[in-house]
C-alpha positions, -999 to +999 in steps of 0.1 A: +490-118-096+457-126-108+442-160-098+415-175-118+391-203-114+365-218-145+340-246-145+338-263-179+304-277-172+274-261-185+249-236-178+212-252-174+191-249-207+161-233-195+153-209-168+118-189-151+113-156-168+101-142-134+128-151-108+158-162-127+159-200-116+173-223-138+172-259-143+182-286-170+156-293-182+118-280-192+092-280-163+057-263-164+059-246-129+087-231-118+104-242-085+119-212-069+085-186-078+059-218-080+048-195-113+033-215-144+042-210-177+076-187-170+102-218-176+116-209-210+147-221-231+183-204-233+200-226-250+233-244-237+261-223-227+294-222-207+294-213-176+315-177-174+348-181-161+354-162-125+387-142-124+400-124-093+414-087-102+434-059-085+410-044-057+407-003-066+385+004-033+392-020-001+363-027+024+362-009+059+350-022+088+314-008+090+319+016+124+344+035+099+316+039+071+300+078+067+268+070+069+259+110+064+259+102+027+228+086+027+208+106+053+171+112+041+160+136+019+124+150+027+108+150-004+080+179+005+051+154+006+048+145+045+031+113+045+056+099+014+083+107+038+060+087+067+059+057+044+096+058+034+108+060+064+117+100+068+126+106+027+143+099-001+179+084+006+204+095-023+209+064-046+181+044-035+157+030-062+117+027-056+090+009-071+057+027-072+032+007-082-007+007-089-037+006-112-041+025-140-060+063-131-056+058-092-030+090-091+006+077-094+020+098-122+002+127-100+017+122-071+052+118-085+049+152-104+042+166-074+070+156-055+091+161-084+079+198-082+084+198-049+116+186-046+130+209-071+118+239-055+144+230-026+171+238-057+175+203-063+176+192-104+144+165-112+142+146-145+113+133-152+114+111-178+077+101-195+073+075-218+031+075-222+022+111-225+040+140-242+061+166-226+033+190-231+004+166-215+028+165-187+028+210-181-007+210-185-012+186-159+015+205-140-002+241-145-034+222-127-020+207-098+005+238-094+035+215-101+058+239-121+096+244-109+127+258-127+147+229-116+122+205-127+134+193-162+111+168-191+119+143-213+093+127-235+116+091-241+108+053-247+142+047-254+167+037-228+197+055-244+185+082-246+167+087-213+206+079-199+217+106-221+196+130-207+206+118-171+245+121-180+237+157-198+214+169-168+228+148-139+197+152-117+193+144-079+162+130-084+156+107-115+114+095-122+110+074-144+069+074-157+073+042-164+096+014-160+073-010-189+076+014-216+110+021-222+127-001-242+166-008-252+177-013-283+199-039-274+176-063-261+152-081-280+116-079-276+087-055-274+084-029-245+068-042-212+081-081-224+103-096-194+138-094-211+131-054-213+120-048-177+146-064-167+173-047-191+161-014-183+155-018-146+194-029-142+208-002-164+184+022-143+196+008-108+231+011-126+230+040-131+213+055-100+238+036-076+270+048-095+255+088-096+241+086-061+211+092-077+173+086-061+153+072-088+116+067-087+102+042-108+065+039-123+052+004-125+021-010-140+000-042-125-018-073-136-052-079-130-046-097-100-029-066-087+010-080-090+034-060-103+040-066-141+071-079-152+099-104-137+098-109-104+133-099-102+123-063-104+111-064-069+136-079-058+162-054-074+149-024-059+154-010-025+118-002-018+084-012-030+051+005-027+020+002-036-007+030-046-040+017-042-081+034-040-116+030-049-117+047-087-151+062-073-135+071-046-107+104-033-092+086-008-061+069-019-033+053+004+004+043+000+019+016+016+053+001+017+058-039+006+095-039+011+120-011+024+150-010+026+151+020+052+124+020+075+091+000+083+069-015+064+039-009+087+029+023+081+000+037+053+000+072+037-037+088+034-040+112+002-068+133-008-070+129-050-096+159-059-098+182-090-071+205-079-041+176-072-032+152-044-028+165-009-015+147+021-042+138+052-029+138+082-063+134+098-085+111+072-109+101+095-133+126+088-140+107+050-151+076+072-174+097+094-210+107+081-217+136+098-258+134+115-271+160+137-293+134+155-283+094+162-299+071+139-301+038+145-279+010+129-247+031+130-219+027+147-181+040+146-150+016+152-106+019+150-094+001+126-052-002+120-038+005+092-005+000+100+005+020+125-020+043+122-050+045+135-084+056+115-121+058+129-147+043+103-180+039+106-204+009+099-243+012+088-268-011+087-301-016+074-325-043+077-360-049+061-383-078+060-375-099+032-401-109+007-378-139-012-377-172+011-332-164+012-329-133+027-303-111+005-272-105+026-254-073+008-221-058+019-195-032+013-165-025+019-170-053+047-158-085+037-191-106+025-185-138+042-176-123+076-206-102+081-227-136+074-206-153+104-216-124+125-250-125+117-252-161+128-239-155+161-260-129+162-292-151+156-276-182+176-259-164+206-276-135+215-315-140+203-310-116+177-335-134+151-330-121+116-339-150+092-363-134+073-346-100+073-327-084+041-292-070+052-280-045+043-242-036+057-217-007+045-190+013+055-194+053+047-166+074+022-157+038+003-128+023+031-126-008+031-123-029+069-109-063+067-092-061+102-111-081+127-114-056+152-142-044+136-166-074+141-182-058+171-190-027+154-205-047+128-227-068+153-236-035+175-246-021+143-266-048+130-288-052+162-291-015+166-311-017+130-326-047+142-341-029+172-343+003+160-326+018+185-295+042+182-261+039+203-247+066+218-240+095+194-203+096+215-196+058+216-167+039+197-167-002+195-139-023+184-131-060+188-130-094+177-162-117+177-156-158+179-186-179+166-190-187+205-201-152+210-168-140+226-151-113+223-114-112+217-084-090+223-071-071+196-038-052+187-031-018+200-063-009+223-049+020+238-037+037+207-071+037+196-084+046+227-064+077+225-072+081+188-112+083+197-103+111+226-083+131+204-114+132+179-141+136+202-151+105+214-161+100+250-172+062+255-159+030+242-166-007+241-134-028+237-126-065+248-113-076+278-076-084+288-051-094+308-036-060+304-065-042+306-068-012+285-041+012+299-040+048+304-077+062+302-080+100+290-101+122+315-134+122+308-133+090+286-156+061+297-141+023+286-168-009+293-149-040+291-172-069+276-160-103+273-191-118+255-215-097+226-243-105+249-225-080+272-219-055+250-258-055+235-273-052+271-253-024+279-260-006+247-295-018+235-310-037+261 
C-alpha cells in the first residue's frame, strides 16, 4: 500500500536562474552561486506532494553491480581518450565547451567519423550550419562514414525523433544553445531552454545508454553560457581552448566523472583537420643552428604532462625616462617581479633598458616553475652571452632571490633526456632530484645568484 506524505506550505516565490536556489523573497545576488542579477520571480506555488510507489527494479549491493556495461569506449582520437579518462563510457553526457572558431565542431566531426567507422551508428545533430555545410567540411578533414548519420534541427522534438528512429550509440549535439522546445517558453540560448533541452537530452541518453556529446558556447569571461545547472547535470566538462592565431589547441577536463581531471590534450588545428600531438613540444621550440643569446628552454606542467617551452628576451636601451616592459604569453606582472630581483639581488642593472620577453609558437606559461628560465633569459640578453645550446632551467624565484622547489622535477628531468637535453638547472631539495638519466648533468642552485655564475658569469 502506498504511503504518502504532503506539505501544505509553499514553494518560495523567486529563485536564481543559474543554480536553482530559491528564497522568499527578491535579493539582487544570489546566495548559493553569489551571481547578480539571476534571482527572478515564479510566482507562489504548492509545494508537490511526495508519494511512495511499488519499486519495479530493487537496488543491489554495489559488489553485485556489472560494471562491464559501462567500460570505456575509445573514441579513435588518442589524446580525447587521455583527457576522458580511457573513452567514451555508454550513457555518459559531456560538455564541450569553447570560443567561437577555436575547432570544437571539428573535432567532434571527427570523432563522430571516427567512431562510426568502428560500425557504431553517430547522429550528429547541427543546429547552426546545414547538413550540407557539415559534408563539405567532412570531405576536407576526411570525416565521411556510412554509419555517420545528419540532422540539420533547432527543434528538440524532432532531434528526439531522429534519436528514437536512428537509435545511435553516439549522440552530438552541435549545440546545446540552439535548440529550442516548443514547450518552454523563451528564445533559444535563454536559461529556461538550456535547461529544458539539456534534461530531456541527459533523459534521454541515460535511459538509451546513449553517450552524448554536447556543444556549448561561452561568455566573454570564458564561463559557459547558460544556467549553471548545466554543469552540474553533466557527467564531464571540458574545455577547448587556443590562441585564434595560433594551431595549437588543448583540451582539458573541469569535472569528470570517470577519470582525472589533471591531464591536457595537445591538438594540431591546420588546413587539413585536427590531429592529436603526442609530442607538442616541438611548437615551443625555435629551432637555431647556433646559440643566441637571451634564450632559454624550461618544463612547464600542464597537467600531468610535461611540455618544453622556450623563453626569449630582448633588451635595448631605452630612450623614454620608464623603460617599456612588454610580455607575451608570460604573465606581465611576474616578469616585472623578476626583473626587480634581478636588479636588486643579483646586480643585474636594467633601469634604463626596454624589455622585451616572449614565449615562441604562442603557449602561454603561468606556472611558476618557469621564473628561472625567465631570469636566465633576461640576463643572458642583458650580457649578451648565450647559455648552453643543451641546457633546460626550471624553478621558482622568491623576491629574496631564492629559488624554490617545484612539482614533479624528475618527470621533467626525464622529459628533457627523452628530447635531447643533456644539462639542467633545477632548485634544490630535500629529496633531491631522483633518478638521473646517463649522460644528463643536473646543478642544484638554491639562490639565482647561483645559477647566473654558473651559466653567465
Amino acid at each position: 500500500m502506498a504511503t504518502k506524505t504532503s506539505r501544505a506550505s509553499k514553494a518560495p516565490a523567486y529563485k536564481c536562474a543559474e543554480c536553482g536556489w530559491t528564497t522568499v523573497k527578491w535579493v539582487g545576488r544570489c546566495g548559493e552561486c553569489q551571481a547578480w542579477g539571476t534571482v527572478e520571480e515564479t510566482g507562489a506555488a504548492v509545494a508537490r506532494t511526495t508519494a511512495a510507489t511499488t519499486v519495479l527494479e530493487p537496488a543491489r549491493r554495489i559488489a553485485e553491480v556489472d560494471a562491464t556495461t559501462a567500460a570505456f569506449l575509445p573514441t579513435g582520437v588518442d589524446e580525447l581518450d587521455r583527457v576522458l579518462g580511457g573513452g567514451l563510457v555508454p550513457g555518459a553526457v559531456i560538455l564541450l565547451a569553447g570560443e567561437p572558431g577555436v575547432g570544437k565542431s571539428t573535432l567532434l566531426l571527427d570523432v563522430a567519423a571516427k567512431f562510426a567507422r568502428t560500425a557504431q551508428d553517430v547522429l550528429y545533430v547541427t543546429g547552426e550550419e546545414s547538413a550540407a555545410q557539415v559534408k563539405l567540411r567532412a570531405e576536407r578533414i576526411d570525416a565521411v562514414a556510412d554509419s555517420l548519420y545528419l540532422s540539420a534541427e533547432t527543434d528538440l522534438g524532432q532531434a528526439l525523433g531522429q534519436v528514437e528512429k536512428i537509435e545511435p550509440r553516439l549522440l552530438i549535439v552541435d549545440s546545446v544553445q540552439t535548440l529550442s522546445s516548443a514547450d518552454v517558453d523563451g528564445s533559444a540560448g535563454g536559461v529556461s531552454q538550456v535547461r529544458e533541452v539539456a534534461a530531456s537530452i541527459i533523459a534521454a541518453a541515460k535511459r538509451r545508454n546513449m553517450t552524448t556529446l554536447l556543444v556549448g558556447h561561452v561568455t566573454k569571461d570564458g564561463s559557459i553560457a547558460g544556467p549553471r545547472l548545466l554543469e552540474h547535470l553533466v557527467d564531464v566538462v571540458c574545455q577547448f581552448e587556443g590562441e585564434r592565431h595560433s594551431r595549437l589547441r588543448m583540451l582539458r577536463a573541469v569535472k569528470n566523472r570517470y577519470g582525472p581531471t589533471d591531464d591536457v590534450g595537445c591538438f594540431d588545428l591546420n588546413e587539413n583537420g585536427i590531429e592529436g600531438l603526442t609530442d607538442p613540444s616541438g611548437l615551443f621550440v625555435s629551432r637555431t643552428k647556433e646559440p643566441v643569446s637571451g634564450t632559454c628552454i624550461t618544463v612547464t606542467m600542464e597537467g600531468r604532462r610535461p611540455l618544453l617551452a622556450e623563453v626569449q628576451s630582448l633588451l635595448a636601451e631605452s630612450a623614454n625616462s620608464q623603460p617599456r616592459r612588454a610580455t607575451s604569453g608570460l604573465d606581465s606582472s611576474r616578469v616585472s617581479m623578476l626583473l626587480a630581483v634581478l636588479q636588486q639581488r643579483a646586480g643585474c642593472l636594467l633601469h634604463k633598458d626596454d624589455s622585451y620577453v616572449a614565449t615562441v609558437g604562442g603557449v602561454k606559461l603561468s606556472e611558476p616553475a618557469t621564473d628561472l628560465a625567465v631570469a636566465l633569459a633576461v640576463a643572458s640578453a642583458k650580457a649578451r652571452k648565450p647559455l648552453p645550446i643543451r641546457l633546460i632551467a626550471f624553478g621558482e624565484v622568491g623576491l629574496a632571490g631564492e629559488v624554490r622547489p617545484v612539482p614533479g622535477i624528475n618527470q621533467r628531468i626525464q622529459e628533457a633526456h627523452r628530447l635531447g637535453f643533456t644539462h639542467a638547472v633545477v632548485p634544490a631539495s630535500h629529496n633531491g632530484p631522483g633518478p638521473v638519466p646517463a649522460g644528463f648533468s643536473v646543478r642544484e642552485v638554491e639562490h639565482l645568484t647561483e645559477a647566473l655564475s654558473l651559466l653567465i658569469g
